[in-house]
Structures are given as C-alpha cells and as structure tokens.
ZADO-1210 file (C-alpha; in nm, 4 decimals, padded with zeros to 6 digits):
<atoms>
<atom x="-08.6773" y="-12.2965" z="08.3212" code="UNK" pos="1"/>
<atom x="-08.5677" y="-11.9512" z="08.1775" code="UNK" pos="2"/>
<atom x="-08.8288" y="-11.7168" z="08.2253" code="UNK" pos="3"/>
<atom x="-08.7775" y="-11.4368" z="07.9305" code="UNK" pos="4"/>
<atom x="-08.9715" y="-11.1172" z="08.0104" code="UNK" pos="5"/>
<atom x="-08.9087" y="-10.7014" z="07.9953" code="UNK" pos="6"/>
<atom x="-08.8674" y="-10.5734" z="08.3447" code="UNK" pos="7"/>
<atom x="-08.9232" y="-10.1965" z="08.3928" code="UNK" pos="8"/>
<atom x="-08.8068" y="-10.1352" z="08.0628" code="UNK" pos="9"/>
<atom x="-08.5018" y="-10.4008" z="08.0086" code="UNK" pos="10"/>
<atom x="-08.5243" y="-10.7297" z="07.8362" code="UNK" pos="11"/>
<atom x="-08.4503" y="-11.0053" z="08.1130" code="UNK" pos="12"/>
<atom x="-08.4273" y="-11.3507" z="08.1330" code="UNK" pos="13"/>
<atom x="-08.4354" y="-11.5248" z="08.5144" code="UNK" pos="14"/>
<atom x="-08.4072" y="-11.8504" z="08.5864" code="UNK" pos="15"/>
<atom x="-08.7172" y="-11.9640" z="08.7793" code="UNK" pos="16"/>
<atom x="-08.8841" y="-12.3046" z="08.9163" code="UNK" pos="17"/>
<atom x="-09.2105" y="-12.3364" z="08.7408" code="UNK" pos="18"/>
<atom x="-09.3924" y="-12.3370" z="09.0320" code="UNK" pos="19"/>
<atom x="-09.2404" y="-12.0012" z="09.1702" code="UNK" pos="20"/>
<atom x="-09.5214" y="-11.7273" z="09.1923" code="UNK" pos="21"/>
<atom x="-09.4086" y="-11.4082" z="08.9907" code="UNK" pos="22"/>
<atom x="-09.3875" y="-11.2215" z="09.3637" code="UNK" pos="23"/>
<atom x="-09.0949" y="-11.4133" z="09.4738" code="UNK" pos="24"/>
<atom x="-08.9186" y="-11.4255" z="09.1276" code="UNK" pos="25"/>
<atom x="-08.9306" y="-11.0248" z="09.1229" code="UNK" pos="26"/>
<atom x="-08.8657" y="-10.9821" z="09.4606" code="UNK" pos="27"/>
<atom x="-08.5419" y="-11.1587" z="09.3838" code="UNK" pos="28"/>
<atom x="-08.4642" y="-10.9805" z="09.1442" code="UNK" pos="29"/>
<atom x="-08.4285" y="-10.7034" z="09.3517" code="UNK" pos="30"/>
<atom x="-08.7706" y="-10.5462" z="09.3089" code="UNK" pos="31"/>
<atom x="-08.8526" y="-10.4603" z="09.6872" code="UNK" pos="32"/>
<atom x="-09.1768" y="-10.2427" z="09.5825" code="UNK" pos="33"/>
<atom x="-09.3999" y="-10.5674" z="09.5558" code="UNK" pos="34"/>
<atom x="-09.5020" y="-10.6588" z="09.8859" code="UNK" pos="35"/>
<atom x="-09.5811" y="-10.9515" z="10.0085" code="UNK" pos="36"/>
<atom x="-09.9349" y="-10.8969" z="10.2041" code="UNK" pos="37"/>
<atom x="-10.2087" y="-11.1462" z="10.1881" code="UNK" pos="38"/>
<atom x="-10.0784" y="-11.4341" z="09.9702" code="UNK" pos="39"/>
<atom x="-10.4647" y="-11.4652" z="09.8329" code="UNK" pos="40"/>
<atom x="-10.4622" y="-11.1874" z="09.5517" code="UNK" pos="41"/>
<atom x="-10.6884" y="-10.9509" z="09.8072" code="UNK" pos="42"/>
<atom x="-10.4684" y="-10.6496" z="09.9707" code="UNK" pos="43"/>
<atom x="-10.2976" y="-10.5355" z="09.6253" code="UNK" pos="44"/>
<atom x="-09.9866" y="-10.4749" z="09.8485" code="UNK" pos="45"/>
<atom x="-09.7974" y="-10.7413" z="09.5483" code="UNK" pos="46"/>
<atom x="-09.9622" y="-10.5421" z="09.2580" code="UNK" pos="47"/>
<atom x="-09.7951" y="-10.5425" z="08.9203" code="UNK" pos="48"/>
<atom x="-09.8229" y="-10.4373" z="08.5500" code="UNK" pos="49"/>
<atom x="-09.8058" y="-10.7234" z="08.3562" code="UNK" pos="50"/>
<atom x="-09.8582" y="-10.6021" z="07.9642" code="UNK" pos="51"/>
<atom x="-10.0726" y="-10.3425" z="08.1187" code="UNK" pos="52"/>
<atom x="-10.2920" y="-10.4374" z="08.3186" code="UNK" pos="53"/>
<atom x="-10.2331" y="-10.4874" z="08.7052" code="UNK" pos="54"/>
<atom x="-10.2245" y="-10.8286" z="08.8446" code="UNK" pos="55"/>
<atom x="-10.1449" y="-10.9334" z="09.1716" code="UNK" pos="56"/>
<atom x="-09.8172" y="-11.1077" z="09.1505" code="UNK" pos="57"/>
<atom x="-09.8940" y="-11.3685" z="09.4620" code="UNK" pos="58"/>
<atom x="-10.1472" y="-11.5332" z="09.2620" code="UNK" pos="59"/>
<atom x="-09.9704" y="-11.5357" z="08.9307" code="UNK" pos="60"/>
<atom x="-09.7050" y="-11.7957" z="08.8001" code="UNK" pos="61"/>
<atom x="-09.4281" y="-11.6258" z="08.7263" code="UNK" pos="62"/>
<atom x="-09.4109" y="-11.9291" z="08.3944" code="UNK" pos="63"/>
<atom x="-09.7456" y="-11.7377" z="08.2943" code="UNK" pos="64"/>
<atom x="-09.5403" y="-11.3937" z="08.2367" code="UNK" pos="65"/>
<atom x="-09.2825" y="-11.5766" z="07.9417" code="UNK" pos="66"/>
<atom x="-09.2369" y="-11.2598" z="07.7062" code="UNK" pos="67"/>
<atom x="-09.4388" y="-10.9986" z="07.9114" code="UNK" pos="68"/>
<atom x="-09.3939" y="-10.6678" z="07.9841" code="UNK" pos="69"/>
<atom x="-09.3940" y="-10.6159" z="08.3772" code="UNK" pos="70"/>
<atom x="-09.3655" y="-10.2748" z="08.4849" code="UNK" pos="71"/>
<atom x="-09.3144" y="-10.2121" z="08.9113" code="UNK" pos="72"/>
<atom x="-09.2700" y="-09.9529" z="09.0805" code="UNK" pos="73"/>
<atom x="-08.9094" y="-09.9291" z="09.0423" code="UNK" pos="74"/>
<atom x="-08.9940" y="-09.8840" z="08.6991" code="UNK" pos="75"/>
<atom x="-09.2295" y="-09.5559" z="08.7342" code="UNK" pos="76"/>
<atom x="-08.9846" y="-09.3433" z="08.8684" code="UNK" pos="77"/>
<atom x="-08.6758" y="-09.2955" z="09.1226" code="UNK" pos="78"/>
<atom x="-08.5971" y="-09.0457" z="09.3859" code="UNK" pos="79"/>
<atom x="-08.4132" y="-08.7894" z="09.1158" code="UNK" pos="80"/>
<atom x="-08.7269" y="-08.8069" z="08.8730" code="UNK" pos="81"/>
<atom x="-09.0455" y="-08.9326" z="09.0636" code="UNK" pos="82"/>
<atom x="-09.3811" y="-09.0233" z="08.8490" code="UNK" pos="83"/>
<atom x="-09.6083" y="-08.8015" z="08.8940" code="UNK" pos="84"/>
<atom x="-09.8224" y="-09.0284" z="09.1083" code="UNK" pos="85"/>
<atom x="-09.5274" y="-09.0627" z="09.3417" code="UNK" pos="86"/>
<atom x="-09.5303" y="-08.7456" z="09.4052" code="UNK" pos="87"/>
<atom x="-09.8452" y="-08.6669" z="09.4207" code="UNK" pos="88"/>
<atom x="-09.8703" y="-08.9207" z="09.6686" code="UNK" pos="89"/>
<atom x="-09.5855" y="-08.8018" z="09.8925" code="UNK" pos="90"/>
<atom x="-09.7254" y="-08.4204" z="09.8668" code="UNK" pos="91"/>
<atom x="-10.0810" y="-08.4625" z="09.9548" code="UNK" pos="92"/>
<atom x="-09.9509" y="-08.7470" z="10.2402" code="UNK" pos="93"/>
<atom x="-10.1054" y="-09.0512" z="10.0737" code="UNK" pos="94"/>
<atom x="-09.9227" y="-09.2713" z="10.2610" code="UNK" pos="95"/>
<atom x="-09.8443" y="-09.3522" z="10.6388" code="UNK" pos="96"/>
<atom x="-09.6414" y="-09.6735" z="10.6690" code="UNK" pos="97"/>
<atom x="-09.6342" y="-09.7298" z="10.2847" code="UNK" pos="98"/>
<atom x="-09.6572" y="-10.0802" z="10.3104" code="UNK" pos="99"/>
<atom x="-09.9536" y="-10.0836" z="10.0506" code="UNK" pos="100"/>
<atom x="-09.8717" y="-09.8114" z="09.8197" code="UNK" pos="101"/>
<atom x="-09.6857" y="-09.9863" z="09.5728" code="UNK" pos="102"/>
<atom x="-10.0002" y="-10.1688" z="09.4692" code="UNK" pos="103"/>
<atom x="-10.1985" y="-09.8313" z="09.5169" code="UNK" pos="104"/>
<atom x="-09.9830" y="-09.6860" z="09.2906" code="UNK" pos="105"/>
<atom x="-09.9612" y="-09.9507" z="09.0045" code="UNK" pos="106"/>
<atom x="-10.3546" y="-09.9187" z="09.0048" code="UNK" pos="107"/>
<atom x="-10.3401" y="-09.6028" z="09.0113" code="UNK" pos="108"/>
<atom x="-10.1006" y="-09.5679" z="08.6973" code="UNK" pos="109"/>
<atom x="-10.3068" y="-09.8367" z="08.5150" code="UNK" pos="110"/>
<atom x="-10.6306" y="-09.6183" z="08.5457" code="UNK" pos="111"/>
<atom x="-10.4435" y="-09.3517" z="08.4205" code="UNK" pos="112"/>
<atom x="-10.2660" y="-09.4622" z="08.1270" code="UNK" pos="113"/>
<atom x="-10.6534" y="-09.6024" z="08.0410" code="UNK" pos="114"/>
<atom x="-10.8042" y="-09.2937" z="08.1375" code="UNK" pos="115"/>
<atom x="-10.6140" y="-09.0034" z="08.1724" code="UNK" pos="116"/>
<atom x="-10.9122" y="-08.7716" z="08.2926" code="UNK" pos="117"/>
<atom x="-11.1082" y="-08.9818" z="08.5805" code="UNK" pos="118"/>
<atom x="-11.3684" y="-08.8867" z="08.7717" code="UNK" pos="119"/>
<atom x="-11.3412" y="-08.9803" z="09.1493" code="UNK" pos="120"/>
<atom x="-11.5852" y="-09.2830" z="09.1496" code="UNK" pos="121"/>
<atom x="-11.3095" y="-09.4001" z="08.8244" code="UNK" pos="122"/>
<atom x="-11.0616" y="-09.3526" z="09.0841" code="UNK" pos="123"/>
<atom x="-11.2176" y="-09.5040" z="09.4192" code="UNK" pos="124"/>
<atom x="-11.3251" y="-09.8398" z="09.1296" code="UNK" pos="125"/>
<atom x="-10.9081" y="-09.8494" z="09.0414" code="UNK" pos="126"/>
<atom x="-10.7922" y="-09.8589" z="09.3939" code="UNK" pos="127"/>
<atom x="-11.0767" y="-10.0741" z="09.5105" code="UNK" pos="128"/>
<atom x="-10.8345" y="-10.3587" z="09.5671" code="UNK" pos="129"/>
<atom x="-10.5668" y="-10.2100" z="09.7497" code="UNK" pos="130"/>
<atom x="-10.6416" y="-10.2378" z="10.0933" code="UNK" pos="131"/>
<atom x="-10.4904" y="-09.9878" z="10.3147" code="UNK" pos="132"/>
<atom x="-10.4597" y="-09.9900" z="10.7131" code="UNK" pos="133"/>
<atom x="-10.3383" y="-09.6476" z="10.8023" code="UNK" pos="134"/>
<atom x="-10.4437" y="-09.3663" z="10.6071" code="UNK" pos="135"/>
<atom x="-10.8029" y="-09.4188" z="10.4542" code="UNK" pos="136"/>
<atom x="-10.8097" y="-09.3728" z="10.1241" code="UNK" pos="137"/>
<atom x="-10.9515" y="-08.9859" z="10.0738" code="UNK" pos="138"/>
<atom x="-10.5772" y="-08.9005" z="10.0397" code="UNK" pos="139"/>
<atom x="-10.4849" y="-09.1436" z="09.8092" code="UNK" pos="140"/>
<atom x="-10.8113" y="-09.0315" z="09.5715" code="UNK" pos="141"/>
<atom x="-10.7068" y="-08.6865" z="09.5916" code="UNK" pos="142"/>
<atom x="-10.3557" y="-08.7425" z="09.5079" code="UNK" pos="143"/>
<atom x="-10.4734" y="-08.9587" z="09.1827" code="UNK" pos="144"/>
<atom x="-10.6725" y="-08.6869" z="09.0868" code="UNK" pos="145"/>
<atom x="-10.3991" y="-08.4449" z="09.1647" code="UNK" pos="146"/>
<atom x="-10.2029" y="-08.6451" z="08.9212" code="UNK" pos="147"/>
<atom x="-10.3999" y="-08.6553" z="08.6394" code="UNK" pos="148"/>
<atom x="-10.4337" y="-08.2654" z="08.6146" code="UNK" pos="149"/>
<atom x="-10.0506" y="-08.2946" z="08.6484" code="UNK" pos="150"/>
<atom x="-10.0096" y="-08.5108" z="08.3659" code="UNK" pos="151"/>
<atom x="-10.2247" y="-08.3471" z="08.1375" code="UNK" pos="152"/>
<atom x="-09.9713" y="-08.0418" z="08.1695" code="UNK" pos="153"/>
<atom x="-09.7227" y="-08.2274" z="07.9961" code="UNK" pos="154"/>
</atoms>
C-alpha cells in the first residue's frame, strides 16, 4: 500500500506492508533518530510526533499515519541550526550515550509547543516515558527548562 504522510516538513508517499510498524517504515526512510528500544511502547527511545502529539512509533501501524504529519528529530533541527532543545540538551550534558534522547526530546518539544512556560513537575510528567539508563534525568529537566526561557526570547 502507499502510505501518504508529511515527514519533517515534506509531503511523502512510501510504500509500506500494512502490517509494518511506523518505526521500521521511518527508519527506512532514513530517519536514524527513532530508536528501536523496547518494542512494547515503554522506553520512548522510538518516540514520534504524529499530528502533534508523541506516539511511540513501535506500537503504531505505520497504515494508521495515512495523511499525518510526523515530525522526528531530523525534523527539529540539524547540526548548522540546532532546536533549541538540542542544544540545550548538549550544553547542560543531558545526554551520555544518547541512545534515548530522541524520544526525550520529541516529549520534550511536544510539552513545549503545548506549554511554552512549564513548571518542573510539567516537565518531569512530559518525559515520564522516556526511560533513560545513563544520566538520570535532573539534566534533562534542567535543560527543558533551560529551553523554554530560550524560546520565549524569540
């Protein structure tokens, strides 16, 4: 089937088996920021936007996305022009091995674009299902936090 959706930004259609979950049909398409973690929907490590809200890509059918709007990280921002919450998160060391931040990050943006001034308990409910092995998480509060203040600059 053709699967017809906006990908960070750019109408796309993919052809995709029905029963492909929406991780492996954006991983390849060359979207390497959704990880493959659990396979259940509980690490976050596979987190997405999908028409603005995140969604854990391992437990969705890609066939349920047909004329979303999926936004990755690939989509936030880029090494030239990083989203704020990248860069937060790489200035305040948010991240050890990385594996998880792309899902820390798409929950992060999601609170954000819904709440553009949040307090940390807003922040600690966002990234409540993005498990992380190697840094904690006190980091990755402050660095949403720093964010925001960033954000509200522009």
């Amino acid at each position: 089937m053709l699967l017809n959706m906006k990908l960070n930004g750019v109408q796309t259609a993919l052809e995709i088996d029905p029963k492909e979950m929406l991780i492996d049909v954006l991983r390849s398409a060359g979207m390497k920021s959704v990880k493959k973690g659990c396979g259940e929907g509980t690490c976050g490590a596979c987190a997405v936007l999908i028409d603005g809200a995140p969604k854990n890509s391992c437990i969705t059918f890609a066939a349920s996305c047909e004329g979303s709007e999926i936004l990755t990280v690939e989509g936030m921002g880029n090494p030239e022009k990083l989203h704020p919450l990248q860069k937060a998160f790489v200035e305040l060391g948010a991240t050890q091995c990385g594996y998880c931040n792309p899902g820390s990050l798409i929950a992060a943006k999601s609170l954000l674009d819904h709440n553009p001034d949040p307090s940390e308990l807003d922040v600690k409910e966002a990234l409540d299902g993005n498990l992380c092995r190697c840094t904690g998480y006190v980091k990755r509060i402050e660095a949403v936090i720093a964010a925001s203040h960033e954000m509200k600059k522009k």
